[in-house]
C-alpha positions as CSV (number, residue, x, y, z in Angstrom):
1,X,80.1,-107.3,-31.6
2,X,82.0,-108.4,-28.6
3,X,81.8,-105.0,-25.9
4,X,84.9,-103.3,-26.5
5,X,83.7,-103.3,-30.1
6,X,79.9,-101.7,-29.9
7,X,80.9,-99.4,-26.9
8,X,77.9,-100.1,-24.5
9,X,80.0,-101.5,-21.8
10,X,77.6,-100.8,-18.3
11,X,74.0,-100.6,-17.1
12,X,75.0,-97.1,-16.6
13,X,75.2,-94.5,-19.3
14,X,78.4,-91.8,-17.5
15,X,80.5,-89.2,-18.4
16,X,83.8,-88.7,-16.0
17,X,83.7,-84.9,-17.2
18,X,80.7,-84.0,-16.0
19,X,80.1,-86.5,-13.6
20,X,77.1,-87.5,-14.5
21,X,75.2,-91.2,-14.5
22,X,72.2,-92.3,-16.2
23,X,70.1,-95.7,-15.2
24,X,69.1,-98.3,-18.0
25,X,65.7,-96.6,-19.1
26,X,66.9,-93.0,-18.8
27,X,69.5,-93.6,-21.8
28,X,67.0,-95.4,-23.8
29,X,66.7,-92.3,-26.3
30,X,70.5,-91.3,-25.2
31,X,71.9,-91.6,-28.6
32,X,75.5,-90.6,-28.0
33,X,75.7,-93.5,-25.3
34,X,74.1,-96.3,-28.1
35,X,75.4,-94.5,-31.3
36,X,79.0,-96.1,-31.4
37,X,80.0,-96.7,-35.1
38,X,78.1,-100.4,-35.0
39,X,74.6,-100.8,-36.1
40,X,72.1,-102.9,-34.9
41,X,70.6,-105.7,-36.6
42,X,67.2,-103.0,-37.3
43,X,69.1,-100.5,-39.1
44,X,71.0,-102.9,-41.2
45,X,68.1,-105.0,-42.1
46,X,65.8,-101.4,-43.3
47,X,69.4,-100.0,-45.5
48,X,68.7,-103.5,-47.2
49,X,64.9,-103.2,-48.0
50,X,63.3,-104.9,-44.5
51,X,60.8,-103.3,-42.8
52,X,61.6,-103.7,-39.1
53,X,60.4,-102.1,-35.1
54,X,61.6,-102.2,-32.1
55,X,59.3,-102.7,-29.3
56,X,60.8,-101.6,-25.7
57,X,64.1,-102.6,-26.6
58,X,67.3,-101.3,-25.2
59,X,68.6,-99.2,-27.7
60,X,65.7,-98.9,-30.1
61,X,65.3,-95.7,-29.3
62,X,68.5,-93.7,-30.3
63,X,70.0,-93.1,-34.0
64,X,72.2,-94.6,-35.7
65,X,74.5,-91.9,-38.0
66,X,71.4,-90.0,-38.1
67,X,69.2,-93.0,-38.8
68,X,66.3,-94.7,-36.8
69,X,64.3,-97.8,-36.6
70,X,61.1,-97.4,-38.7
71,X,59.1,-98.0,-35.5
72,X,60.4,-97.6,-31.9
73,X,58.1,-98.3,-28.4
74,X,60.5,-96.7,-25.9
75,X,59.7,-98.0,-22.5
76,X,59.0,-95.2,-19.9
77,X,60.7,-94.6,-16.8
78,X,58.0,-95.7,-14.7
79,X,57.2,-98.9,-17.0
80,X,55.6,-101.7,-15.0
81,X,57.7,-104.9,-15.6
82,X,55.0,-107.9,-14.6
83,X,51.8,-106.7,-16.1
84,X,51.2,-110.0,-17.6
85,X,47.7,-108.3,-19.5
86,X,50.1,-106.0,-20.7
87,X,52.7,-108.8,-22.0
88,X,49.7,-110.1,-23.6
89,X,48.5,-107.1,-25.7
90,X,52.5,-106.3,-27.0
91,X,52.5,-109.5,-28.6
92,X,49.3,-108.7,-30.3
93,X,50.6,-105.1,-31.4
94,X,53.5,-107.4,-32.6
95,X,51.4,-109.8,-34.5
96,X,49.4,-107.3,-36.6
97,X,52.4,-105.8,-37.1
98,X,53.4,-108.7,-39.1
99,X,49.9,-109.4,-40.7
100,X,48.7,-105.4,-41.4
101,X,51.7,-103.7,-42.1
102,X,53.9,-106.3,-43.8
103,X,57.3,-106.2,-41.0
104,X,60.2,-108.0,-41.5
105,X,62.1,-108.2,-38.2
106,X,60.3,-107.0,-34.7
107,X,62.6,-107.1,-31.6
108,X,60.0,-107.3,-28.3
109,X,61.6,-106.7,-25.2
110,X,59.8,-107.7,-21.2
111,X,61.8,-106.8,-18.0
112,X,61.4,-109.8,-16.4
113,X,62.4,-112.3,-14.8
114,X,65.1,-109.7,-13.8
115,X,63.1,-107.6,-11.6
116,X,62.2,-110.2,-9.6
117,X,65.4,-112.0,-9.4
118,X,67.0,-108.8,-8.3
119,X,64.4,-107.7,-5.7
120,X,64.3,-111.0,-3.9
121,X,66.8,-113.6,-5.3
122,X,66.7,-116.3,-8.4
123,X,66.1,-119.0,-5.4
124,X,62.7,-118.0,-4.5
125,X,59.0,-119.3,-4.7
126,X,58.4,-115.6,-6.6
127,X,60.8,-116.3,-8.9
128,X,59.2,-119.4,-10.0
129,X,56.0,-117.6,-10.2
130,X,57.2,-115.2,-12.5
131,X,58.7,-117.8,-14.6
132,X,55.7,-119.8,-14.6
133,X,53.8,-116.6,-15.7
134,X,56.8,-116.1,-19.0
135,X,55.6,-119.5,-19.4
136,X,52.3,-119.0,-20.2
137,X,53.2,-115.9,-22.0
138,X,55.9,-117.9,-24.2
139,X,52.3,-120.2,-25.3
140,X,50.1,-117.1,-26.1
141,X,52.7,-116.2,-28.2
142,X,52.9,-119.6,-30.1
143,X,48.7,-119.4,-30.3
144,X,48.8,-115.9,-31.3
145,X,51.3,-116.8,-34.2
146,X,48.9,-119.5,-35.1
147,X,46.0,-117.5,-34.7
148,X,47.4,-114.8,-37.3
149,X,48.4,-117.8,-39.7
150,X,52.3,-117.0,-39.4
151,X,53.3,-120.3,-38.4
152,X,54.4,-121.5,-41.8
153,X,56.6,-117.7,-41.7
154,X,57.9,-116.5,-39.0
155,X,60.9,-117.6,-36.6
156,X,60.9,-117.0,-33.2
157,X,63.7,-116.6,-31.0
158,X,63.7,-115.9,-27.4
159,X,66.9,-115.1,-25.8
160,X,68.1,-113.1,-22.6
161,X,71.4,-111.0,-21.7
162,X,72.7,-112.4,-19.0
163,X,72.1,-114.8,-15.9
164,X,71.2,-114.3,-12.2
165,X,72.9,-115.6,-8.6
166,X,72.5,-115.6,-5.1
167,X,74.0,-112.4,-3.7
168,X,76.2,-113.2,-0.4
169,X,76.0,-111.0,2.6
170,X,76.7,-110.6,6.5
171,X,76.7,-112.3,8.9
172,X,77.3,-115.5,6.1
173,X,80.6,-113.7,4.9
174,X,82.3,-110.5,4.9
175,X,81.0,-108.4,2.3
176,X,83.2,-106.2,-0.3
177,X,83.5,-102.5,0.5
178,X,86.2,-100.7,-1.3
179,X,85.8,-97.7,1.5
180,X,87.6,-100.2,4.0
181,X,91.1,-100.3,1.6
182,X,90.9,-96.6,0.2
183,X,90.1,-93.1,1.0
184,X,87.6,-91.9,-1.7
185,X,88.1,-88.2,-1.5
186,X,92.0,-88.2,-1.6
187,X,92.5,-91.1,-4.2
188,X,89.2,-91.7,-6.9
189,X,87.8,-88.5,-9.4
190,X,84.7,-91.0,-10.6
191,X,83.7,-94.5,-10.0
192,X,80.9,-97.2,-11.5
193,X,80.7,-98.9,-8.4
194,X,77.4,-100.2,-6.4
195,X,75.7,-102.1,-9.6
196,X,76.2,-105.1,-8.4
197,X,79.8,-107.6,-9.5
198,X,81.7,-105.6,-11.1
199,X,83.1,-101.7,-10.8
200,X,85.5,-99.2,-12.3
201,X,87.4,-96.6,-11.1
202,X,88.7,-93.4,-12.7
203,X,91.7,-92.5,-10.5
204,X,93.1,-88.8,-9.3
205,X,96.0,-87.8,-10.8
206,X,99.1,-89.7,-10.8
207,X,97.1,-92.1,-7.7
208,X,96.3,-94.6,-10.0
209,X,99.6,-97.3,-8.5
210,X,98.3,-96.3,-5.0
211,X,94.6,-97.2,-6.1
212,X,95.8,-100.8,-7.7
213,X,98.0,-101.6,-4.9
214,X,95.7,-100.9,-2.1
215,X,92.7,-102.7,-3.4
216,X,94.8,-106.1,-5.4
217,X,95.1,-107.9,-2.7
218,X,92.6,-106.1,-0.1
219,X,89.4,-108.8,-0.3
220,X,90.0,-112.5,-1.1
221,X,86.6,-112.4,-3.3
222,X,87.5,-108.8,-5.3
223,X,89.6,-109.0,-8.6
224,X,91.4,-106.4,-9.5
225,X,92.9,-104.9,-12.9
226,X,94.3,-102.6,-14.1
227,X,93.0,-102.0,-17.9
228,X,95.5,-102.9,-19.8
229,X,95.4,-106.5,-17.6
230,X,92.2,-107.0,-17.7
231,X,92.1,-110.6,-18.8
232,X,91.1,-110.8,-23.0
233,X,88.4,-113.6,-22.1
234,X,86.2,-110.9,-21.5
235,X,86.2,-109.3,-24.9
236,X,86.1,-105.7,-23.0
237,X,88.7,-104.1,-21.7
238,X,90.0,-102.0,-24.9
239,X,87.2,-99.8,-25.0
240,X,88.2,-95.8,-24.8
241,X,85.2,-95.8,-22.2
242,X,86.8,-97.7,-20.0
243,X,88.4,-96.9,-16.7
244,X,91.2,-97.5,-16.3
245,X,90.8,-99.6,-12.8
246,X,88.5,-102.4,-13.0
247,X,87.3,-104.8,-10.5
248,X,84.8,-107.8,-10.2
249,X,83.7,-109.9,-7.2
250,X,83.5,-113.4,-7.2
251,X,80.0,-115.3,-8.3
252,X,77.5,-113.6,-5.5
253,X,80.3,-111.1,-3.8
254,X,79.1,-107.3,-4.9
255,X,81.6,-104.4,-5.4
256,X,80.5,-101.5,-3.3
257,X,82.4,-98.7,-3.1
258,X,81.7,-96.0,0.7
259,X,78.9,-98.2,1.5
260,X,76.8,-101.4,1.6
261,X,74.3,-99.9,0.5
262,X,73.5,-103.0,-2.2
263,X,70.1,-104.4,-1.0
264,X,70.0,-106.9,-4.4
265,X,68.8,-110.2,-3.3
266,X,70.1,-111.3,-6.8
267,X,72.9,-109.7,-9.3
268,X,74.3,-110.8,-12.2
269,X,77.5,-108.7,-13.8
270,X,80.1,-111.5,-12.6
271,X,82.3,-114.0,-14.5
272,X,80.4,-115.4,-17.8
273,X,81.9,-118.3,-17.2
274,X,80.6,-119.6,-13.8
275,X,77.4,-121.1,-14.8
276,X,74.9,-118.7,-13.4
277,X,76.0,-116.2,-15.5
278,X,74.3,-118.3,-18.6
279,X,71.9,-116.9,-20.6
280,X,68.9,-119.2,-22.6
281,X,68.7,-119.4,-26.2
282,X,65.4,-121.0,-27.5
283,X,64.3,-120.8,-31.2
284,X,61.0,-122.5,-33.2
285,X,59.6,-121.6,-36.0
286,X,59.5,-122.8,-40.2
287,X,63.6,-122.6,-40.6
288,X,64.2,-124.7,-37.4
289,X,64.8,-128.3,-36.6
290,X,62.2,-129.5,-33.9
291,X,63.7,-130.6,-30.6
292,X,66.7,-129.8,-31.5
293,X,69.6,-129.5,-28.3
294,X,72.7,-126.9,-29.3
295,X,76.1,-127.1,-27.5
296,X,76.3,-123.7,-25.8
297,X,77.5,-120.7,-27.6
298,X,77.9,-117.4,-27.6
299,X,75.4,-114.9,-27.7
300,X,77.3,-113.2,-30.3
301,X,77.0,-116.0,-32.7
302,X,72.9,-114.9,-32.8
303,X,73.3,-112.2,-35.4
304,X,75.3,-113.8,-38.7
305,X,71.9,-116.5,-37.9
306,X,69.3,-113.4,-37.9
307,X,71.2,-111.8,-40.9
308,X,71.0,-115.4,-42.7
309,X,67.0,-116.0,-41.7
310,X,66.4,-112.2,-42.8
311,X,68.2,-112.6,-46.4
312,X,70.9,-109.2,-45.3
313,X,74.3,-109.1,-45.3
314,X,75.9,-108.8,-41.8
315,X,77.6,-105.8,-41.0
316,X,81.4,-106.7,-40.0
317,X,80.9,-109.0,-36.3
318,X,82.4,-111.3,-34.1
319,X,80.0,-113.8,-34.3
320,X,79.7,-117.1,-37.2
321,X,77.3,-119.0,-38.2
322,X,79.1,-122.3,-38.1
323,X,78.2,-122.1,-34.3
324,X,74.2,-121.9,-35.2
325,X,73.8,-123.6,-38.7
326,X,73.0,-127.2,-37.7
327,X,69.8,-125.8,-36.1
328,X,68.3,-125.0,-39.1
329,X,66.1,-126.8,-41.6
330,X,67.2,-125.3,-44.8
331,X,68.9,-122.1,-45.9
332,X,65.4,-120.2,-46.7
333,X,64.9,-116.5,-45.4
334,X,62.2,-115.6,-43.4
335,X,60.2,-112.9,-41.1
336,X,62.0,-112.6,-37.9
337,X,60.7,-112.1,-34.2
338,X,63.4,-111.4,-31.5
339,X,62.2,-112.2,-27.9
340,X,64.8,-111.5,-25.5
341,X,63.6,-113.5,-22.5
342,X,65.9,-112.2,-19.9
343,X,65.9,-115.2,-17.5
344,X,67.8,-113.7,-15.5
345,X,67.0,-110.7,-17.2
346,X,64.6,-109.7,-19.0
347,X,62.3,-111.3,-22.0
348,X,63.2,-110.5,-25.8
349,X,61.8,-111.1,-29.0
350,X,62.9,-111.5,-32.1
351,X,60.3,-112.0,-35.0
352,X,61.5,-112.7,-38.4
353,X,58.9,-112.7,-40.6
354,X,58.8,-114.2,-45.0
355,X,59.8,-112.4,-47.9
């Protein structure tokens, strides 16, 4: 579903009652932040007779009215993200998943190349290393499938959420700080702001024209919106969880709010549509053509294809599988393995395995 659909629209789990913000891993078992009236591709898959796990991925850990995934890995807090030992032995835990207990549909989940490309910036020899180490881990995977003798079942596809870019900073240009345009404690009761290219703002009462008016024009770099403006390209905006200001920089311009306090080398949360912003999409496996180049698409068109390589019926989406057909070999179901490979992000799986 597109954003304002499922309801998970930032990083950050909040509430504007109580004030309070979560990071990524501390909503991973969060249900009333994942649990929007949409299920994920696990739950529909098990109401239809698959056996399917999720392995450190975001949202794997909550319910679903009142269900759960038949197997959940919740990533701790402190969860290294580059242990590539570690990489290696999840994929095995995947692979006798597959082979011992008879799974359907695995979704496997890395933090990196994000990490990385946040701490020190998608242009740099480190993040080459860490690519060249997914690398290696993208051909233990392909020689553990063979290993286990899944090659003729499962389908592999490895995926990310988003892209990464070059974050621009002084003395190069003049950053975006939102404290130079507005007063904070007279104007703004809660903000999403400091996460890197885009922000939201709950306004005071009755300052919400003052808000708008002061920042719309204030930084040749910021966009800004009120919500029932935002532009519909985005797919977001109509969401009951969303403020009801929203702003985005430019490709590399962060929006921070009282400070610069924004030390990212790299950020991604900008316009989908400048090219940094891409995500990958690479599939193998019994149901798909070899060396086969797709037109770009969107990443919502990847579930009708999972529901068709599983056997389910979709629950009601946004996506079609006109964009993702010619890929494929024939119409036959199989096992599925879901490796979102955040490139910018992080790394995840997606295992499909036969029926």
């Amino acid at each position: 579903r597109w954003i304002e659909d499922h309801g998970v629209i930032h990083n950050m789990m909040f509430n504007t009652e109580t004030l309070r913000k979560y990071s990524h891993k501390a909503t991973q078992n969060k249900t009333e932040w994942w649990d929007n009236g949409v299920f994920p591709l696990w739950i529909t898959a098990q109401n239809q007779g698959k056996k399917t796990a999720s392995f450190h991925y975001p949202g794997g850990g909550a319910n679903y009215s009142g269900q759960a995934v038949q197997r959940s890995l919740v990533e701790a807090f402190g969860h290294p993200d580059s242990n590539e030992t570690e990489w290696r032995e999840n994929i095995d835990i995947v692979m006798n998943w597959f082979t011992r207990e008879d799974f359907d549909f695995v979704t496997l989940y890395y933090g990196e190349p994000d990490k990385v490309g946040h701490n020190v910036g998608p242009e740099t020899e480190n993040r080459k290393t860490i690519i060249r180490q997914i690398d290696r881990t993208v051909g233990y995977l392909r020689e553990a499938i063979e290993k286990h003798g899944l090659q003729d079942s499962l389908n592999v596809i490895i995926t990310s959420d988003h892209g990464m870019t070059t974050i621009k900073k002084k003395p190069d240009v003049e950053e975006i700080m939102l404290a130079n345009y507005i007063k904070f404690k007279d104007l703004v009761k809660f903000d999403i702001l400091d996460y890197g290219g885009f922000g939201m703002i709950l306004p005071k009462p009755g300052k919400e024209e003052e808000i708008y008016q002061a920042l719309k024009n204030a930084h040749p770099h910021l966009n800004v919106y009120r919500k029932e403006e935002f532009p519909e390209s985005f797919h977001f905006a109509k969401h009951e969880r969303v403020l009801p200001i929203l702003l985005y920089g430019d490709s590399g311009y962060s929006v921070n709010g009282r400070f610069i306090l924004y030390i990212n080398k790299g950020d991604h949360g900008f316009d989908n549509q400048h090219p940094d912003m891409r995500t990958i999409f690479r599939a193998f496996g019994p149901d798909f053509k070899k060396g086969y180049l797709a037109d770009p698409f969107d990443s919502i068109h990847i579930y009708p294809l999972m529901c068709h390589l599983l056997g389910v019926q979709p629950e009601p989406n946004n996506g079609s599988l006109a964009f993702t057909r010619h890929m494929l070999r024939s119409a036959a179901a199989k096992t599925l393995l879901l490796l979102p490979l955040l490139v910018g992000a992080a790394i995840l799986v997606q295992l499909l395995a036969s029926i």
